[in-house]
N, C-alpha and C positions, 0 to 999 in steps of 0.2 A: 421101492428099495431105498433104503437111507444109505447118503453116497458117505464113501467110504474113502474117499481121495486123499491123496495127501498134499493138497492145497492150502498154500498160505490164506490167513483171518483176515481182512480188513482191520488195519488197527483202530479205528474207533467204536467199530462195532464186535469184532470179529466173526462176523457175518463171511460166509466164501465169497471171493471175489466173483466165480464163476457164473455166481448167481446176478450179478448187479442187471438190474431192468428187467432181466428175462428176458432180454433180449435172446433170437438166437444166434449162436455163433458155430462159426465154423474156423478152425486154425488158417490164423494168417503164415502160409512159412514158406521161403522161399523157393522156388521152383526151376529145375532147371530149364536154360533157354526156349528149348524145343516144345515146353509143354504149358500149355494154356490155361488159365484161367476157367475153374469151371460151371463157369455163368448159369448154364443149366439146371446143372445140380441144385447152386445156390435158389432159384428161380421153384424149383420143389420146395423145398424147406420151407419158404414165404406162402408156400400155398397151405402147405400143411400146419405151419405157425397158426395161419387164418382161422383153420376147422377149428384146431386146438381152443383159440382166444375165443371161440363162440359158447363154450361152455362156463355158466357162471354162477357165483355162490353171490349173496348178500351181502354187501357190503358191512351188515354192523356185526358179522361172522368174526370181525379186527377186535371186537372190544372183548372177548375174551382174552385174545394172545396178547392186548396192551396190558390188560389187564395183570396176567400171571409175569409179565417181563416188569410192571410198576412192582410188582411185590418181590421179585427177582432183585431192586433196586436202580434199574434202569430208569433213568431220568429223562424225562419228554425228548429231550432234544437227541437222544440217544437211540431212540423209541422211533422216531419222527426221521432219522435218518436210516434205522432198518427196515425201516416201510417203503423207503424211495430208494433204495438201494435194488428191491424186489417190485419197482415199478408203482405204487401203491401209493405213492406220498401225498397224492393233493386228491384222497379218499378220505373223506366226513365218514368215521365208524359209527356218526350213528344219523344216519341219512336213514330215511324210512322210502326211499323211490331212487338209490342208485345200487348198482351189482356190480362187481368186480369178478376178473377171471379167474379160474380157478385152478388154472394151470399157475398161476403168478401167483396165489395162495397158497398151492402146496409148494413152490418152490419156496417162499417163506418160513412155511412150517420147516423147512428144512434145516435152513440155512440155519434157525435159529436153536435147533435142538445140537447143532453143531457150535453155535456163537454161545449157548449158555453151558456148554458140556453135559445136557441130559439129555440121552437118547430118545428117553418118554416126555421130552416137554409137552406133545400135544396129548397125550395117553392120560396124563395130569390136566388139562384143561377145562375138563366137566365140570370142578368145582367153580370154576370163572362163569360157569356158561347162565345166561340170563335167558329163560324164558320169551322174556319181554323182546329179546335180541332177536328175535324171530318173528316180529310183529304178529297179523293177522293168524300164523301159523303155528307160532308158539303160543296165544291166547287162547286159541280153538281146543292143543293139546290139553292146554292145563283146566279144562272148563268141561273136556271130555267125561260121561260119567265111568267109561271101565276102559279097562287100559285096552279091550277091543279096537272100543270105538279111537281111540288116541291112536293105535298105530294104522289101523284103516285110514284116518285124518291124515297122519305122514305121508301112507303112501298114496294116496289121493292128492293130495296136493304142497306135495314136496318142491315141484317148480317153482314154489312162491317162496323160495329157499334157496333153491340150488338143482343144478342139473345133473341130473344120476341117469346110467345108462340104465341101471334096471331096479324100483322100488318094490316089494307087494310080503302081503302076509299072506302064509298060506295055511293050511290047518287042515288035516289029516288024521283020520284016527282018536288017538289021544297026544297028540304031539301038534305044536303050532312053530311055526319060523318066521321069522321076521329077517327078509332078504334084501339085498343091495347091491350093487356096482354101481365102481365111479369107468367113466367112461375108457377104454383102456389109451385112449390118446393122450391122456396124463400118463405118462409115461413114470414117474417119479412120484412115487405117492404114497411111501410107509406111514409118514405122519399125517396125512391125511386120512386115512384107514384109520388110524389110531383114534384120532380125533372125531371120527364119526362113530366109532363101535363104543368109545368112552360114553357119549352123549346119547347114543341111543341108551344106553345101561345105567346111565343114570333117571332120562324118562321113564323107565318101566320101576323103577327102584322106587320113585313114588306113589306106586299105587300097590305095589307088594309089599311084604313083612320084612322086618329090619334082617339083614343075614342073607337075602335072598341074592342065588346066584342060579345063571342059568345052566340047562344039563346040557350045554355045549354052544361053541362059539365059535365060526368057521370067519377066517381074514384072508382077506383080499391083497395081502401084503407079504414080504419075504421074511425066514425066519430070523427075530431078531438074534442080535448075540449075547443078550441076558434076558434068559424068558423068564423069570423069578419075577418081576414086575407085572406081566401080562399075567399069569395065575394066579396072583393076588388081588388084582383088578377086575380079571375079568370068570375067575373062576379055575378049575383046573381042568376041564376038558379042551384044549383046544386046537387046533389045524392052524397052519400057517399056509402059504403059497394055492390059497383057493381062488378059483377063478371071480368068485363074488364073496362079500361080508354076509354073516346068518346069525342071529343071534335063536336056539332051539329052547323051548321047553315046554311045559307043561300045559296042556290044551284051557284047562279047570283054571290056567290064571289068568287067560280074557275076561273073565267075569271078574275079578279084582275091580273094588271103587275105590274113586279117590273123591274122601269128605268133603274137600274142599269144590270139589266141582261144582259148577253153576248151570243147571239145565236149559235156562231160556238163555243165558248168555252161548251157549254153545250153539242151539238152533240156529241161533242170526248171526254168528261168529261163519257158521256152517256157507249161509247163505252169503256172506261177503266176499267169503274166501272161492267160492265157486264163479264168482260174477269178476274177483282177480283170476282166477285161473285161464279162464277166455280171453283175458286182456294178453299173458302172457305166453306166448308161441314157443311151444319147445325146438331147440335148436337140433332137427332130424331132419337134414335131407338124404338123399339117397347117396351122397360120396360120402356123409360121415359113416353112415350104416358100412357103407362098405369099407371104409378103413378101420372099424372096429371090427368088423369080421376077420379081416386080415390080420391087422396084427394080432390078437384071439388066435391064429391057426399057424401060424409064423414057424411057430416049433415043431408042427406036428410035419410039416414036408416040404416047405415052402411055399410062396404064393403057384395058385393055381385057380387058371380062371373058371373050370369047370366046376371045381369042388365049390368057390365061393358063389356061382352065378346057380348053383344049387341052395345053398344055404340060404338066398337071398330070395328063392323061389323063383326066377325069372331064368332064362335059356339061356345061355352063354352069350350069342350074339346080343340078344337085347340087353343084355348087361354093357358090352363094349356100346353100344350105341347111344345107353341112357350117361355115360360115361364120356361122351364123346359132344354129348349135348350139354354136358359141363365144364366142357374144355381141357377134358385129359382124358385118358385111355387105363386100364387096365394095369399095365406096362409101367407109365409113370406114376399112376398112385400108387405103385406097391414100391418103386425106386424111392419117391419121398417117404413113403415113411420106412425103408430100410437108411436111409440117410439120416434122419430125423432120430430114429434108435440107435443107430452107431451112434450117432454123437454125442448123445444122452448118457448109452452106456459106457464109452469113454473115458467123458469127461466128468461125469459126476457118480463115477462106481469106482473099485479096482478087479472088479472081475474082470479070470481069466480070456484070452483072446477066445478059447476054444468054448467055454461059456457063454459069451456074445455071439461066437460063430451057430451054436444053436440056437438061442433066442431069437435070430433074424433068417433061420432056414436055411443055411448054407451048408452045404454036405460035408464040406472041412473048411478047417484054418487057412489052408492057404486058396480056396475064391473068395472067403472075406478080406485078407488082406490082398489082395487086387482089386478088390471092389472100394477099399479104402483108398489104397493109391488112387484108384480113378477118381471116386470123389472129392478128396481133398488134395491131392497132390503130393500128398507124404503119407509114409507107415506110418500102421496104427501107433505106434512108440511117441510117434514126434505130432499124433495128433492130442494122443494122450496128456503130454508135456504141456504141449502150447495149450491146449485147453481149457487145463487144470491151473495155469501159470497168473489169472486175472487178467491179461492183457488189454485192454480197450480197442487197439490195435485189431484185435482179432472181430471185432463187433459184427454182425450183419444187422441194419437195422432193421426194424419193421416199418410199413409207413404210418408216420403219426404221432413216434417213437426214439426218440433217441435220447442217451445218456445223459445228459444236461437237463430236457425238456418231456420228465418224466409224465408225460399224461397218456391218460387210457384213450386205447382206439376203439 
């Protein structure tokens, strides 16, 4: 969801303050006597921060956004401070063996569709997008001979990319789709969405006929508030608020070639990229699975350990157990990440309290705002405020991390 706050720009960038480092934060605000500090809570968040920063895109993924903000008129040194503003600063965009996170990417995307006043900054970024920017993975595509084999190649070996909770084409009938999710513990991700359905839509656009749009396109993302730009981009059928990205159409246009392809360069492009794929481990253990399960069902009733130790295929008990061999329980991984979304939705949305009160399972407004007190020590109002306000003051760092000593953990 692109946040909608009413948060003062940073004056040199006008980048949100809220965003600086990615850090996370939680409202510093004063408490009365009797009531403590709540170390705990804070102590989730760091855990959940962790799953979060395990998920990661490519580092030369930057040289499109420097790119569209140099033509925007943004001067290096301008450029160079809203990269480390969002943690990113002492990232070589075009390193061919470093990743960055991609929770601290899309929070970039954000900040900046808000710093340069266009909602679609990243929705615009396909034209930046360089093939090459994609090393092994982007060479393979462009070498591919029908756009089959090209999107088979993505979803095959998209980790050599970036981390998606769910990649694959699928192909039914006379219809084919081309499916995606980004993992849901990115919590903040319209322009990320954006930014992946542009790029897929422009890969397939080289290997079909000029004009071509597909017979529908389902987003992983909330509805914007001027759709006029998505139906001109992306065509005019489309879905907003889907639990995954789909680009649909026509089965007949797998067979599409692209002239340009190179068949022996593809074979051996094939066979590199398979011998990277092994090198690189997807970041899936069994506590991410299950906080992407959760928060996925969040709305439908609230955490329940039965429903998800279902989902997960394993008995309830042996879920608290494989859970417990991780060093938390059931209980507090569904606490962090209701914490982890309060704060999210907060401070970088203006949705309604009763809005948030569903998105985090809560039967009404007022157990989430108790649930807020308890965490933070103030109404959701005065979390909202302090939040949204930039403070530094407010900081929780991560370790490895802080404000000053912008490096990646």
């Amino acid at each position: 969801m692109t946040a909608r706050s009413g948060r003062k720009p940073d004056r040199q960038t006008g980048l949100l303050k809220s965003r600086q480092s990615q850090v996370v934060r939680a409202p510093s605000i004063t408490r009365p006597n009797n009531q403590t500090s709540p170390n705990s809570d804070r102590h989730l968040l760091h855990r959940f921060d962790e799953d979060v920063e395990r998920f990661a895109i490519h580092a030369r993924a930057l040289r499109s956004v420097i790119a569209s903000l140099s033509e925007r008129g943004w001067d290096a040194r301008r450029v160079d401070y809203a990269l480390a503003q969002c943690g990113l600063g002492n990232v070589d965009p075009d390193a061919f063996d470093r990743y960055i996170s991609i929770n601290r990417f899309a929070g970039l995307l954000e900040s900046l569709a808000t710093a340069t006043g266009d909602p679609q900054f990243a929705l615009k970024l396909s034209k930046h997008m360089d093939p090459e920017a994609m090393g092994v993975l982007g060479a393979l595509m462009m070498n591919a001979p029908t756009l089959g084999n090209a999107l088979e190649m993505l979803a095959r070996y998209m980790r050599l990319y970036a981390d998606l909770a769910v990649i694959q084409l699928n192909v039914k009938d006379h219809r084919a789709e081309f499916v995606w999710a980004h993992s849901p513990l990115i919590m903040v991700s319209d322009q990320l969405v954006d930014r992946s359905i542009s790029a897929v839509i422009a890969l397939m656009r080289g290997y079909l006929p000029e004009g071509w749009k597909p017979d529908e396109v389902r987003l992983q993302r909330s509805v914007p508030a001027d759709r006029a730009a998505y139906y001109e981009a992306l065509g005019p059928r489309l879905k907003f608020d889907c639990p995954s990205c789909a680009i649909v159409f026509a089965r007949t246009s797998l067979a599409s070639r692209r002239p340009q392809a190179n068949a022996y360069a593809y074979e051996g492009l094939k066979q590199l990229a398979e011998r990277m794929y092994a090198e690189r481990r997807p970041p899936d253990d069994f506590s991410i699975r299950v906080r992407e399960d959760v928060i996925s069902h969040l709305a439908d009733r609230g955490p329940n350990l039965a429903d998800t130790a279902r989902r997960m295929g394993v008995s309830p008990r042996s879920l608290q157990r494989r859970l417990e061999a991780l060093g938390t329980s059931f209980h507090d991984l569904c606490e962090e990440i209701r914490i982890a979304l309060a704060k999210e939705l907060l401070t970088q949305t203006t949705l309604p309290m009763s809005e948030i009160a569903v998105r985090l399972g809560f039967a009404n407004q007022a157990n989430l705002t108790r649930a807020i007190k308890r965490w933070f020590g103030a109404s959701p109002r005065a979390v909202r405020a302090d939040g949204t306000s930039g403070r530094d003051d407010m900081a929780i760092q991560r370790p490895g991390l802080t404000v000053d000593d912008k490096k990646m953990t």
